[in-house]
C-alpha positions in Angstrom: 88.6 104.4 61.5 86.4 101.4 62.8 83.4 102.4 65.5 84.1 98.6 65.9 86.5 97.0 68.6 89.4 95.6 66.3 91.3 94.3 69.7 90.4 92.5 73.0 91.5 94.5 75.7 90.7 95.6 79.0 91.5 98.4 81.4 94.9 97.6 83.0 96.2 100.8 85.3 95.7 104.5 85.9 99.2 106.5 86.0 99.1 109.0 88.7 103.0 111.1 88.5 103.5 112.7 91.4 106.6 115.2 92.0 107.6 114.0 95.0 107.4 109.9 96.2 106.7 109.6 99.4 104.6 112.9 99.2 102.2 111.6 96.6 101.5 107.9 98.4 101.1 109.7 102.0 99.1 112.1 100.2 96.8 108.9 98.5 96.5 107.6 101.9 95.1 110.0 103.9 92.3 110.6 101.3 91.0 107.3 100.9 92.6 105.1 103.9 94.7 102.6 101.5 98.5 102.2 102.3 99.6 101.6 98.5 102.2 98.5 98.4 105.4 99.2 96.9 106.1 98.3 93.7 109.3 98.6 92.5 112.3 100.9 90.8 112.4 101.7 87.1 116.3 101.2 86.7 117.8 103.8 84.8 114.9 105.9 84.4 115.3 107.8 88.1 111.7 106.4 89.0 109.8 104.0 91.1 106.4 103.1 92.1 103.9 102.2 94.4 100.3 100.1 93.6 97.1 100.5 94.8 95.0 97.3 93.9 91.4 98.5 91.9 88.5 96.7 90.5 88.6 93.7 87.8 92.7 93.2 88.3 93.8 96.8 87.7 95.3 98.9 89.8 96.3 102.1 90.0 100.0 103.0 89.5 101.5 105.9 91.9 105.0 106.9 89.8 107.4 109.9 90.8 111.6 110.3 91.1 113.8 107.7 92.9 115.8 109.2 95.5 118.4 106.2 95.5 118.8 106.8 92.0 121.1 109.3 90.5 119.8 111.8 87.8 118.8 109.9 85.0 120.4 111.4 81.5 117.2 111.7 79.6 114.0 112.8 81.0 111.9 110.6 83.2 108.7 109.3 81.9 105.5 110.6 82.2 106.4 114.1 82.2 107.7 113.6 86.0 110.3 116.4 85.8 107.8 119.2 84.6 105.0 118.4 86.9 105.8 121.8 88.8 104.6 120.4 92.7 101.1 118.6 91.2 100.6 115.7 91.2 98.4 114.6 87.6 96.6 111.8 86.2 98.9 111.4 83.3 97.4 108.5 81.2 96.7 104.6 81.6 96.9 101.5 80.3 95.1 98.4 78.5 95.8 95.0 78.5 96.2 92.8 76.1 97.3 89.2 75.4 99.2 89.5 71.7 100.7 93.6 71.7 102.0 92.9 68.3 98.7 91.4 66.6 96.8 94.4 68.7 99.1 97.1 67.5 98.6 95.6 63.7 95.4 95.6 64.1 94.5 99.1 65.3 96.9 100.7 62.9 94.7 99.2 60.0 91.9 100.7 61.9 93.9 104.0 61.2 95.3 104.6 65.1 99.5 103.7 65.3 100.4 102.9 68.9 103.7 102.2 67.4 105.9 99.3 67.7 106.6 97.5 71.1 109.2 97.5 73.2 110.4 95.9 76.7 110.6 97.7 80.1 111.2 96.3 83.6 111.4 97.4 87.2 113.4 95.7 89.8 111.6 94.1 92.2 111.6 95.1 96.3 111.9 91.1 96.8 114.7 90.9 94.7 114.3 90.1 90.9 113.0 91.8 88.1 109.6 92.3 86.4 109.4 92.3 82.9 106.8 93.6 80.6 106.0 94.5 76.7 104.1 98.5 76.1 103.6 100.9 73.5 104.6 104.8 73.9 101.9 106.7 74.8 100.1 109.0 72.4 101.3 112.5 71.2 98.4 113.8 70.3 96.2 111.5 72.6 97.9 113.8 75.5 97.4 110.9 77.5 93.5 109.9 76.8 94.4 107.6 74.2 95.9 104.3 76.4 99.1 102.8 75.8 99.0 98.7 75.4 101.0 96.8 77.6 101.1 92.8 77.4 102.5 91.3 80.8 103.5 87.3 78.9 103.3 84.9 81.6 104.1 87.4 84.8 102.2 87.6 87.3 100.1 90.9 87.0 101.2 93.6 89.3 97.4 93.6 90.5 98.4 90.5 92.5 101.2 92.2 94.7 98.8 94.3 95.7 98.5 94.2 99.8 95.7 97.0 99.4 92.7 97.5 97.6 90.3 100.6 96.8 87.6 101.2 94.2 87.5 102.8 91.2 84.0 104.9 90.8 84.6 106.3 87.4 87.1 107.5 84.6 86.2 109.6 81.8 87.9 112.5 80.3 88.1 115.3 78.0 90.3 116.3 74.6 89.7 118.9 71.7 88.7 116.0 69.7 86.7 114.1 71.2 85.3 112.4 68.2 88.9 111.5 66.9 89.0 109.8 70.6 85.8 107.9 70.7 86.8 106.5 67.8 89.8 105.1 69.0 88.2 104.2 72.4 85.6 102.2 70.3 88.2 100.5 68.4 89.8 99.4 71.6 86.3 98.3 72.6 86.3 101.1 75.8 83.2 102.6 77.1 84.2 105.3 79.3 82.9 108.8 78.7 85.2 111.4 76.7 83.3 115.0 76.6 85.1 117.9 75.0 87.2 120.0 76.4 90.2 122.9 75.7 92.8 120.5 76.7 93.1 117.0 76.8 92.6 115.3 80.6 91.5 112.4 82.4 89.6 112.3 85.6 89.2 109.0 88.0 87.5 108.7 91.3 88.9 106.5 93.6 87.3 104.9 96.8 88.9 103.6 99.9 87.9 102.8 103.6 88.2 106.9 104.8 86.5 108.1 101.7 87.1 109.2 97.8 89.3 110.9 95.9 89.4 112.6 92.6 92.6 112.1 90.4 93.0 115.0 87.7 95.1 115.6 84.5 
């Protein structure tokens, strides 16, 4: 695999699952004095979200059950249904402009995101947002990003009513070197140490103070 970045991308949003909805955003609040701005309702899937605006148009996602959904008939994403009451720092997200050439391109550098597909949420103004990702890695357990390529939307960053900082993300995984590789590859500079399991750690500043997200 390439120590060389084979795609242009950048860091697009965190994915913080949280068991409970309106648990996990009070729960954001009160540690760092943002009021997340809703985002929207994954159709289908039993889940919805809420957006915190960060740094260099990201933003960091805060995803967990709908309650005016029904049960959904496969598992929700994310792992949302085995998070046993904690909240975790599940994985994130790069952008990029072509998904297709990017995905191409990193599988010759020998990491497979997969193939692209579509996904939407429907909006709380009415209308629905639509958006191109990869699946998110097996192995990776969630250090390895998932690409995502928003077309000519709007990004999500721009909804945003609130804002906070993010301080640093880095992370750990068994194989660390198989995951600076594919960091590298992606062109990503954050620090990966070794660890038993695989986990991401952000820091996240607001008006009342920081916060520390965990896997």
């Amino acid at each position: 695999m390439s120590a060389q970045p084979v795609i242009e991308c950048r860091l697009d949003h965190l994915v913080w699952a949280v068991p409970d909805l309106e648990q996990g955003v009070e729960r954001l609040h009160d540690a760092i004095g943002t009021e997340p701005t809703e985002g929207g309702r994954h159709v289908g899937l039993g889940t919805a979200n809420y957006l915190v605006g960060l740094d260099a148009d990201a933003y960091l996602e805060v995803v967990g059950p709908d309650a005016s959904q029904p049960q959904p008939g496969v598992e929700r994403p994310f792992g949302i249904d085995r998070l046993q009451g904690r909240p975790r720092l599940v994985t994130f997200a790069v952008r990029v402009d072509d998904i297709e050439a990017s995905a191409e391109a990193l599988a010759r550098a020998g990491f497979d995101p997969g193939p692209p597909f579509a996904m939407q949420r429907a909006l709380p103004s009415g209308g629905v947002l639509s958006w191109r990702l990869t699946r998110v890695s097996e192995w990776g357990g969630g250090v390895v990003p998932f690409l995502i390529e928003w077309g000519d939307n709007v990004h999500p960053s721009q909804s945003c009513a609130s804002h906070a900082r993010l301080d640093q993300l880095r992370a750990q995984h068994p194989d660390r070197e198989r995951v600076r590789e594919v960091w590298s590859a992606m062109g990503l500079q954050h620090v990966v140490s070794p660890g038993p399991v695989a986990r991401l750690e952000a820091t996240i500043t607001g008006p009342r103070g920081s916060t520390r997200l965990t896997g």
